[in-house]
DSSP file (Angstrom, degrees, kcal/mol; ACC not computed):
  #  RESIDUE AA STRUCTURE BP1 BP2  ACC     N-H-->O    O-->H-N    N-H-->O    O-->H-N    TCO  KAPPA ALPHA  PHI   PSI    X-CA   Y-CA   Z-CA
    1    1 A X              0   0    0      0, 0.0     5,-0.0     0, 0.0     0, 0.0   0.000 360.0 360.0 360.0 115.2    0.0    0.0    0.0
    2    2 A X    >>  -     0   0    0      1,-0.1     4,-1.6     3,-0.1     3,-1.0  -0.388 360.0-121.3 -50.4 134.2    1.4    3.4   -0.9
    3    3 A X  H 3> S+     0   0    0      1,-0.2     4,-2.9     2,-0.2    -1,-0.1   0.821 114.7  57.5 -28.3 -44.6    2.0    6.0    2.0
    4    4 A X  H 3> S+     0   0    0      1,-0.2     4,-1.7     2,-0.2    -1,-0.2   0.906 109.6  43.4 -75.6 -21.7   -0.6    8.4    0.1
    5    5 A X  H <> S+     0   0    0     -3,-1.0     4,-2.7     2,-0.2    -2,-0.2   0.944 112.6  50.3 -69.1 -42.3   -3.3    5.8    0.2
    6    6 A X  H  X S+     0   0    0     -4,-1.6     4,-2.4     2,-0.2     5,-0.4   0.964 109.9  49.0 -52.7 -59.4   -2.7    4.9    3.6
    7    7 A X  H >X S+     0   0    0     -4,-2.9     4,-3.3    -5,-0.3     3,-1.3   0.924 116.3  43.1 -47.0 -66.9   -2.8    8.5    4.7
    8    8 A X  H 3X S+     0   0    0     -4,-1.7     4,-3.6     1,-0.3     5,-0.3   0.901 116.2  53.3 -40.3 -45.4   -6.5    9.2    2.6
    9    9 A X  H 3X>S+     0   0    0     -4,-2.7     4,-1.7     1,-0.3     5,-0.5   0.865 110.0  40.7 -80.7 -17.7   -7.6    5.8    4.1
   10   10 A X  H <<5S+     0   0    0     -4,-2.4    20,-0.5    -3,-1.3    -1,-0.3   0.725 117.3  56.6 -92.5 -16.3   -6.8    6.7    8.0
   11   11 A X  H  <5S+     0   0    0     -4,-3.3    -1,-0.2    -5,-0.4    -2,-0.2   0.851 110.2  38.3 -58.9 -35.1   -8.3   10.0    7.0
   12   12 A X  H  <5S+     0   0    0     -4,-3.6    19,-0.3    -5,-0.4    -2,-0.2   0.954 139.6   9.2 -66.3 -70.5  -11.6    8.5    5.8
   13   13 A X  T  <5S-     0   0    0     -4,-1.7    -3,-0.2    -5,-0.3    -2,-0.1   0.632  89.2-137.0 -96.4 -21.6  -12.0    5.9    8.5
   14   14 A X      < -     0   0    0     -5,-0.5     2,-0.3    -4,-0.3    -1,-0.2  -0.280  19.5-114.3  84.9 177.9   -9.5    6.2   11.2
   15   15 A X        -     0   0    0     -5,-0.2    13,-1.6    -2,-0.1     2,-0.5  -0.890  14.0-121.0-127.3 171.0   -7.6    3.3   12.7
   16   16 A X        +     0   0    0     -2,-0.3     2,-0.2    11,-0.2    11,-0.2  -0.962  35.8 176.4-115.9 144.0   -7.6    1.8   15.9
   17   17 A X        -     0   0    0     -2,-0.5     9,-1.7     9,-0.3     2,-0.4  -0.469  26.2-117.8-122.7-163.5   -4.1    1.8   17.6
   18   18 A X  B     -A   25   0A   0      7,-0.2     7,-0.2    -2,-0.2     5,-0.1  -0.830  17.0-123.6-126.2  94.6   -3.2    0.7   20.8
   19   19 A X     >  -     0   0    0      5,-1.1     4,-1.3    -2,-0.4     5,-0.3  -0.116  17.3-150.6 -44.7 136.1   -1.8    2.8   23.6
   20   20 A X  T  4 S+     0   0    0      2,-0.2    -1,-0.2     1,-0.2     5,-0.0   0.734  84.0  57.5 -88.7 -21.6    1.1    1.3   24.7
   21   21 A X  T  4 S+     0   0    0      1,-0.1    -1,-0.2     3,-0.1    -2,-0.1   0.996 131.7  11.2 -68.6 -54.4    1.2    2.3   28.4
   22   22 A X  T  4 S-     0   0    0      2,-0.1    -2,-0.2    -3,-0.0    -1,-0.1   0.471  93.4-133.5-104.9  10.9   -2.0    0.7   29.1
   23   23 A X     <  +     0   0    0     -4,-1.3     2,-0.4     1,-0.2    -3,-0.2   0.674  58.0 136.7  21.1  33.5   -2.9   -1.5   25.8
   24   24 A X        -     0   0    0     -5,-0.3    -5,-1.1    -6,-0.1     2,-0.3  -0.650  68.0 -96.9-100.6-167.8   -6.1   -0.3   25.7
   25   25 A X  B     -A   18   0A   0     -2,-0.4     2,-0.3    -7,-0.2    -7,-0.2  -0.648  34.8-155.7-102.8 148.8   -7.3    0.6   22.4
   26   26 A X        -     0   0    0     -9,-1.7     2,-0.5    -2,-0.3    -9,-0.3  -0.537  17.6-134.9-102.3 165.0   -7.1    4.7   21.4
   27   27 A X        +     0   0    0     -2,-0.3   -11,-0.2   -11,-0.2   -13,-0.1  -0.975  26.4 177.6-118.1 120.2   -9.6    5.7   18.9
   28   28 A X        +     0   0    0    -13,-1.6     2,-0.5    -2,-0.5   -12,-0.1  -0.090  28.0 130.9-134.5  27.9   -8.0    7.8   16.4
   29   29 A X    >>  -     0   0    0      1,-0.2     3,-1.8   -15,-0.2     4,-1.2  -0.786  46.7-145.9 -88.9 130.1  -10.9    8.6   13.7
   30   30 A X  H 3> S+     0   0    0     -2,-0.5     4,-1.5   -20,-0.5    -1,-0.2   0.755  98.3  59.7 -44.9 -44.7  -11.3   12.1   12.8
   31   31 A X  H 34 S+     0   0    0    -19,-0.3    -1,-0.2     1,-0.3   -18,-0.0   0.490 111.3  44.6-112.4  -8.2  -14.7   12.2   12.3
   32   32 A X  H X> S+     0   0    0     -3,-1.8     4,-1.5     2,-0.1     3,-1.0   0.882 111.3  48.8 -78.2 -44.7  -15.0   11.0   16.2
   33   33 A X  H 3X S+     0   0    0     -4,-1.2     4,-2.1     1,-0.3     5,-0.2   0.891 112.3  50.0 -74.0 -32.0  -12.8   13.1   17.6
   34   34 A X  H 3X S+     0   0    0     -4,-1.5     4,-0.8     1,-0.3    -1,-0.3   0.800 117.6  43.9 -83.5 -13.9  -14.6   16.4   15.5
   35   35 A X  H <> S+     0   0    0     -3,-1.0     4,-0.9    -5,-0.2    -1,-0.3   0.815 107.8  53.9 -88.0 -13.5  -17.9   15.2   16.8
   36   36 A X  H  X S+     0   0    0     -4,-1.5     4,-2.5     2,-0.2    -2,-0.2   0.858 116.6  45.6 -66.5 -37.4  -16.3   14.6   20.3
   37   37 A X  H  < S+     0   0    0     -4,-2.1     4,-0.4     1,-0.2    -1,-0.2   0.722 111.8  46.6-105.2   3.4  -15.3   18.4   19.7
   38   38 A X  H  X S+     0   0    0     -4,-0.8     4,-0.6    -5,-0.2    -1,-0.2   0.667 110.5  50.2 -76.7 -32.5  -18.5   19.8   18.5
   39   39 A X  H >X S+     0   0    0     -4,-0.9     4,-1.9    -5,-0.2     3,-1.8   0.928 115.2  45.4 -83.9 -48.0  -20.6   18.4   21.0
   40   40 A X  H 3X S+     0   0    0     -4,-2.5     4,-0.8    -5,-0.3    -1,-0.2   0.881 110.4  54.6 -71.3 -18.5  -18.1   19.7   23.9
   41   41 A X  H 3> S+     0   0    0     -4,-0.4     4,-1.7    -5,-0.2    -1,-0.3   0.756 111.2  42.5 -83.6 -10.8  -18.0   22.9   22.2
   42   42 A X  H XX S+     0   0    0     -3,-1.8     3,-1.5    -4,-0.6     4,-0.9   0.919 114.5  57.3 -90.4 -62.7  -22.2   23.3   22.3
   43   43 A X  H 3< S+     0   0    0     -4,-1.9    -2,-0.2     1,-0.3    -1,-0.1   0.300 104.7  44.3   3.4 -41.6  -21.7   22.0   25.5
   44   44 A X  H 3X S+     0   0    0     -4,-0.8     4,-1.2    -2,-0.3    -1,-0.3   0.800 111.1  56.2 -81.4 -64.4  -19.6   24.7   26.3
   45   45 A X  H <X S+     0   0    0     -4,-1.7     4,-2.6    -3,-1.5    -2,-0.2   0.786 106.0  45.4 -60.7 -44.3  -21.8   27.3   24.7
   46   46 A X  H  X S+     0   0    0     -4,-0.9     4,-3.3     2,-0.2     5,-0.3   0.937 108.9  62.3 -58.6 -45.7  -25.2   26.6   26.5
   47   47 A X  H  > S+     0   0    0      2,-0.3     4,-1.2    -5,-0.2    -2,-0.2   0.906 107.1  36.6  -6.7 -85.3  -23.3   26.5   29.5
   48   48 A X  H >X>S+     0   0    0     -4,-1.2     3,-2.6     2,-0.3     4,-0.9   0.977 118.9  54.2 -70.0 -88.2  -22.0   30.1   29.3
   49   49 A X  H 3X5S+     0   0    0     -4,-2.6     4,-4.1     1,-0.3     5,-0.5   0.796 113.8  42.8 -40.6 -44.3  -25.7   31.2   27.8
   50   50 A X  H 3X5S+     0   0    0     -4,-3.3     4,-1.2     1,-0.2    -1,-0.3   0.680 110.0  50.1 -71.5  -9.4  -27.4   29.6   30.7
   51   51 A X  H <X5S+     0   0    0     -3,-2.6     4,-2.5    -4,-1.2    -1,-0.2   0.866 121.1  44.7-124.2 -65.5  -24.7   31.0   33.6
   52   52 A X  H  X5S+     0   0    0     -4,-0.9     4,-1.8     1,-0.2    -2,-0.2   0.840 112.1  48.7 -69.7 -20.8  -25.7   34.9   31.5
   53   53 A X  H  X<S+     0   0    0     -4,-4.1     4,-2.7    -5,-0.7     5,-0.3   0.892 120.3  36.5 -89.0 -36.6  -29.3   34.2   31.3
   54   54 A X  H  X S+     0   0    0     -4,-1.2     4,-1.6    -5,-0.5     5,-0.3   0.994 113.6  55.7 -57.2 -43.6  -29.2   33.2   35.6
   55   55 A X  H  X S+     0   0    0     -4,-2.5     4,-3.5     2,-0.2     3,-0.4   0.968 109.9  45.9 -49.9 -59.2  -26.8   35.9   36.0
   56   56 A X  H  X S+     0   0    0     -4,-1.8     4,-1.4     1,-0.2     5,-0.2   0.944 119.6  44.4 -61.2 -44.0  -29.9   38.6   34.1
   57   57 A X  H  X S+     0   0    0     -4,-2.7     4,-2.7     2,-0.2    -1,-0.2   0.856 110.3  49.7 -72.6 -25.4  -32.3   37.1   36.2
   58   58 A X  H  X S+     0   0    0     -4,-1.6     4,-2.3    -3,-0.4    -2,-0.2   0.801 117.7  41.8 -78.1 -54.5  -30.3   37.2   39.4
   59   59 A X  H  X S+     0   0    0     -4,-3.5     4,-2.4    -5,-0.3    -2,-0.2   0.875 121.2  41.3 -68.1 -35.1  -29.5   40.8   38.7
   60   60 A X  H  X S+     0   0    0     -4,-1.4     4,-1.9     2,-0.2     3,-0.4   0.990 120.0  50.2 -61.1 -74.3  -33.8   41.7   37.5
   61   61 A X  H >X S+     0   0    0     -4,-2.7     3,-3.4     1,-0.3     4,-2.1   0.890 115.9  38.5 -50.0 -87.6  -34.6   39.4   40.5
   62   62 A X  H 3X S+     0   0    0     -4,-2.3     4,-1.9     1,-0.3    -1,-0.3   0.739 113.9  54.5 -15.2 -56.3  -32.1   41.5   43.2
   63   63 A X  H 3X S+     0   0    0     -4,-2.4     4,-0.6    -3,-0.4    -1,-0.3   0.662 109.0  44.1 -76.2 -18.6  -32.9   44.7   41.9
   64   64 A X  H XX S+     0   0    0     -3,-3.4     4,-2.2    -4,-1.9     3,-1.0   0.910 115.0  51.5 -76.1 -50.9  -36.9   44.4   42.3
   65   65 A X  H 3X S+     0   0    0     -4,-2.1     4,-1.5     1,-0.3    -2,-0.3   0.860 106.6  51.0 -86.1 -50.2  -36.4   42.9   45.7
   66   66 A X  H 3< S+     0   0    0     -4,-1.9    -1,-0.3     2,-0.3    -2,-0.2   0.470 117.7  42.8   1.6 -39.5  -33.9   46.0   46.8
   67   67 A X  H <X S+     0   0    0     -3,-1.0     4,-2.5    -4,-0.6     3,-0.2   0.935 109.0  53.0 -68.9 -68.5  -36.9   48.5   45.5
   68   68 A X  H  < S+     0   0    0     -4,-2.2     4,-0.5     2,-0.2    -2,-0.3   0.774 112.2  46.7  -4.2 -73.2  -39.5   46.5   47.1
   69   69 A X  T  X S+     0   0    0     -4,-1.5     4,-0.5     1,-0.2    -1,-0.2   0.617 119.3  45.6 -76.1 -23.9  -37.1   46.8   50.8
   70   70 A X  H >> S+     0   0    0     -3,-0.2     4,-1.6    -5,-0.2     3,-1.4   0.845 109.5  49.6-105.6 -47.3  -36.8   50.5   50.1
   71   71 A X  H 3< S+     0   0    0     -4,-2.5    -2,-0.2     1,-0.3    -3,-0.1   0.792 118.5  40.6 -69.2  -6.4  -40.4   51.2   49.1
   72   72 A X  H 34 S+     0   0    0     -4,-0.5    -1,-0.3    -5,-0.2    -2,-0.2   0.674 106.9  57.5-111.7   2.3  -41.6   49.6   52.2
   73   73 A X  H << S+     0   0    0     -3,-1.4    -2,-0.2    -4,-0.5    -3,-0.2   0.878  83.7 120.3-101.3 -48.4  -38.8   50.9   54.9
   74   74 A X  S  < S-     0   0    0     -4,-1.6    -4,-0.0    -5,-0.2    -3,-0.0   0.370  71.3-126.4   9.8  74.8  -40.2   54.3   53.7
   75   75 A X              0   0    0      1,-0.2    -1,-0.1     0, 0.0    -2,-0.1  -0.153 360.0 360.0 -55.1 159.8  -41.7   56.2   56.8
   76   76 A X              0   0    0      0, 0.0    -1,-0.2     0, 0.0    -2,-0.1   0.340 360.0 360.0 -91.5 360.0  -45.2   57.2   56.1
C-alpha cells in the first residue's frame, strides 16, 4: 500500500491503535474526535448562555427585591 493511500484511508476511516502504556485501544478517527469536539463545544456554549441568562435574572430578581425593601422601609 502506498504511504498516500494509507494517509486518505486513516483519514476517511481512522484506525484503531493501541496505547502502549496501558494497551487499551485509542480511537483515532477524525470524524469521532470532531464530533467529540462539536458536541463539547455546544456544550460549552449553553453553558455560558445559561450562567448569562441566571446571571440577568439574578440581577432583574435582586434589583426588584432592593426597591421593594426601600419602598416599604419608607416612613409614612
Amino acid at each position: 500500500m502506498s504511504p498516500k493511500s494509507r494517509v486518505c484511508r486513516d483519514l476517511d476511516f481512522g484506525e484503531q491503535s493501541v496505547n502502549t502504556t496501558s494497551g487499551k485501544p485509542v480511537n483515532t478517527n477524525n470524524k469521532t474526535l470532531i464530533a467529540e469536539l462539536i458536541l463539547s463545544t455546544i456544550i460549552t456554549y449553553k453553558s455560558a448562555f445559561w450562567v448569562k441568562i441566571s446571571q440577568n435574572f439574578y440581577k432583574l430578581f435582586y434589583q426588584s427585591l432592593q426597591t421593594a425593601y426601600w419602598l416599604v422601609s419608607q416612613p409614612t
